[in-house]
N, C-alpha and C positions, 0 to 999 in steps of 0.2 A: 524084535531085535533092536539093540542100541543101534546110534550111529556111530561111525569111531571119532575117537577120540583120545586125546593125550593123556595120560594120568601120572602126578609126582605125589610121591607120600615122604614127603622132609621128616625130619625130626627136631625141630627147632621151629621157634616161631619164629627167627628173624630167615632160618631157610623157607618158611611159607612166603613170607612179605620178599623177598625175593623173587622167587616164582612171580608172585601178585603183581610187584612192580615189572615185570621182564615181559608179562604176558596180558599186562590191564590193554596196550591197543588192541591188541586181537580178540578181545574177552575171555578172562578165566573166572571158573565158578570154584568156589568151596565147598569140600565136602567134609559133613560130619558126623550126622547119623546117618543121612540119607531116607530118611521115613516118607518124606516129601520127594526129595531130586529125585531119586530112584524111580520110585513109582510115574515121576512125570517125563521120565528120560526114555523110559519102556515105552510109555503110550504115543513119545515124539511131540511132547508140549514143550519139552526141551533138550535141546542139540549142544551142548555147551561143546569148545573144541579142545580144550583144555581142561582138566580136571583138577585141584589141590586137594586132597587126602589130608584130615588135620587128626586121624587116628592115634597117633603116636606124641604127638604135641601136649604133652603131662602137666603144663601148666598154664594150658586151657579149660582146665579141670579142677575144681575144687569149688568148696565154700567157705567164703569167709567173715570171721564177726571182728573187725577192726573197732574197739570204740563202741560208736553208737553207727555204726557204717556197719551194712549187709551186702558184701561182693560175690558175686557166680559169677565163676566160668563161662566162656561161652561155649565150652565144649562138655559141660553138667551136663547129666544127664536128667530127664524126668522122672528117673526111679534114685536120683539121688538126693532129688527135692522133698521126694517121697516118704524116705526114711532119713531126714535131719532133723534133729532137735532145734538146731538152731534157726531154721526154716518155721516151725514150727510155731517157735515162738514171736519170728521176726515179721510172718508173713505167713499166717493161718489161710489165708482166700488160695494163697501161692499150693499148698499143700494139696485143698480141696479139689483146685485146678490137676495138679497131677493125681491124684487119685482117680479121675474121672476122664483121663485122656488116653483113650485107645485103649490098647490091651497089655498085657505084663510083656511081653516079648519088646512089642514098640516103644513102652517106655526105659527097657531098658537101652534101649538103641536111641532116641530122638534126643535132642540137645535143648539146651535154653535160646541157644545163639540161634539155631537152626530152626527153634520156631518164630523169632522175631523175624530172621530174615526172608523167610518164604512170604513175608507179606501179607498172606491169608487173613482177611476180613473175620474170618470162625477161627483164627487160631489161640488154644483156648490158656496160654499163660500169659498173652498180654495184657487182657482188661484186669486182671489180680495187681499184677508190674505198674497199671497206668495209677490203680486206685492207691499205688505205693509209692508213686511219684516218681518212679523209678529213669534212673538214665543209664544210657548205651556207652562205652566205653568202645569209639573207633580208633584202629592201629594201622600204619602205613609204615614201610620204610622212612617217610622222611617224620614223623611224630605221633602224639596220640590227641585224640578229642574226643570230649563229651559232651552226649547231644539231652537233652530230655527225651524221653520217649514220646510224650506228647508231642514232639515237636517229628520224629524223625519220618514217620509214612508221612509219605507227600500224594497220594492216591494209589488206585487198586493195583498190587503190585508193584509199586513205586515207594523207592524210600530216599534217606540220603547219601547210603552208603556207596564210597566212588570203587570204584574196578580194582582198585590195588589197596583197599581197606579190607580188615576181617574186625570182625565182632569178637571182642575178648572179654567182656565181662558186661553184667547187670549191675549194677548195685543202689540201694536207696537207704535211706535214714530209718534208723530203727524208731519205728511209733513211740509215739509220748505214753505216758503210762496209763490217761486216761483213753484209750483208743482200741476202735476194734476194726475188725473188717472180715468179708462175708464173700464166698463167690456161689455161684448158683448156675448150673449149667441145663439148658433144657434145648432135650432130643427126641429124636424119637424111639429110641431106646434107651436102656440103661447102661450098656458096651458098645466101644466102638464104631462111636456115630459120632457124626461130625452134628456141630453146633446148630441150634436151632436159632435160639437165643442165648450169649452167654454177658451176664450182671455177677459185676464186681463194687460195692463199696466199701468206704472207709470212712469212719466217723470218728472226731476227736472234739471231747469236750469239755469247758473248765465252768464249773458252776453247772448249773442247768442249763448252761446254752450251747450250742453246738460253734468250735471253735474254725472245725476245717472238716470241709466233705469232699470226697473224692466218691463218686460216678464214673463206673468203666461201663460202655457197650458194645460187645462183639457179636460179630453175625447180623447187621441192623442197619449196615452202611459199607461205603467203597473201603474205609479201613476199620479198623478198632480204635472208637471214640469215648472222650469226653461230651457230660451231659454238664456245659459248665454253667448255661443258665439255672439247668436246676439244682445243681450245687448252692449255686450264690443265693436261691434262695432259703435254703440251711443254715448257711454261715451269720452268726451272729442272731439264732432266733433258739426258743425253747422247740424243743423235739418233740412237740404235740403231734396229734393225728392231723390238724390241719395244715402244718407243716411241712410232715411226711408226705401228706395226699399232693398238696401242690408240687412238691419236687417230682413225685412220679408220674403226675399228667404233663408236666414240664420237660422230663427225660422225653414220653413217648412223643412228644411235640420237635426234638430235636432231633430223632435218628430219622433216617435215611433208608430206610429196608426197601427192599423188590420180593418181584417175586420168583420160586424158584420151586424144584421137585421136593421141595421138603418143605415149604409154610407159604402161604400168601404174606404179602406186606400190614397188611391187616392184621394177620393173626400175630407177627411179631410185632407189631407195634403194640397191640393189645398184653401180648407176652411181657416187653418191656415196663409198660406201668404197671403191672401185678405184680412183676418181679424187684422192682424198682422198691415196690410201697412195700412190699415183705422182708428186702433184706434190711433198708432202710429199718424199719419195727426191729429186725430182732437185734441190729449190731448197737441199737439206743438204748433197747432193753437193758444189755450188756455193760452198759457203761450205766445205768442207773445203782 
């Protein structure tokens, strides 16, 4: 059984951030798919005492191609990432990510916003978003900011978003033309399982040498990381195999894994360099 609680479903976002601001001392949570709160509100990992409903809020919704700029909603869904062309093209890992997350029912339900803000270490659209450089769009009654995503988990379950902020939108720079990016999810099934290890990169390069790497690792550590040492050692070198090998003994040198009912630390750190050194190969191939 729930415990009780308050529940407002505004129709406007400045009536949410209302709510947000009227109820941030007492703590109020957002709701938007619910694929996570739900499930954890049933089991009593979480009592919020207030509820915001952002169901109705239609222009938390959308994708958008401004320029060379990629915006989501933070109330997108993951079967809207799904089937975008513009998605598609702008952020191939992103797609791969939603193709491989849950089941068709859930992604029609689960949001972009709503997997950032649940925090979760294996949640599986951030390292795609981090390998994208990708920044958070926070909204308050009194303005708005943007954070890097890199920057915004602050540890497990911990980010920066204050009690009267909502998540309104992702968005990142649309890749240069020489650039790929790769995501690679490993579980212990092929539906419906949660993350074992999940590797996102991004490779852009001018000439033969590799200009800018991005390293995402989820499932490996208290949050979903950059592998920035072994980026750096990418940036500004030819994309040989000894290059690639160095970076992914480098990744599995910086995550952080434990152990849990689904892998030893070992086996995902092992996970991490094989995964590391394979997407790394195919997304250089790509740009050869």
């Amino acid at each position: 059984m729930y415990a009780e609680f308050e529940l407002d479903i505004p129709d406007s976002l400045d009536g949410a951030l209302g709510i947000m601001a009227a109820g941030a001392a007492k703590g109020v949570t957002p709701l938007a798919g619910g694929t996570n709160l739900i499930v954890d509100m049933r089991a009593g990992r979480e009592r919020p005492v207030r509820v915001v409903g952002l169901g109705k809020i239609d222009e938390l919704r959308g994708i958008v191609c401004d320029g060379d700029r990629i915006s989501v909603g933070g109330r997108t869904t993951v079967a809207d990432l799904l089937y975008s062309p513009e998605i598609a093209a702008a952020g191939p890992s992103l797609v791969e990510a939603a193709r491989l997350f849950a089941g068709q029912m859930v992604r029609n339900a689960a949001t972009v916003g709503g997997n950032i803000a649940c925090g979760s270490p294996a949640a599986d659209l951030v390292p795609p978003l981090l390998s994208l450089d990708a920044e958070v769009t926070l909204v308050n009654g009194s303005g708005t900011r943007s954070v890097p995503l890199d920057e915004y988990f602050l540890g497990y379950k911990r980010d920066l978003r204050g009690q009267d902020e909502l998540i309104t939108r992702v968005s990142w720079r649309r890749p240069v033309e020489r650039s790929a990016n790769a995501f690679y999810k490993l579980a212990r099934r092929k539906g419906d399982a949660i993350t074992v290890t999940g590797v996102a990169v991004t490779l852009s390069a001018e000439g033969e040498r590799c200009s800018r790497a991005r390293i995402a690792l989820g499932a490996v550590a208290p949050v979903v990381m950059r592998a920035k040492r072994a980026e750096a050692l990418l940036e500004g070198e030819t994309l040989g195999f000894a290059a690639i090998d160095a970076a992914a003994r480098q990744a599995a040198e910086e995550c952080q894994p434990i152990d849990d009912v689904r892998a030893s630390a070992g086996y995902r750190r092992h996970a991490v360099e094989a995964l590391v050194r394979r997407l790394l190969t195919q997304t250089r191939d790509r740009l050869i």
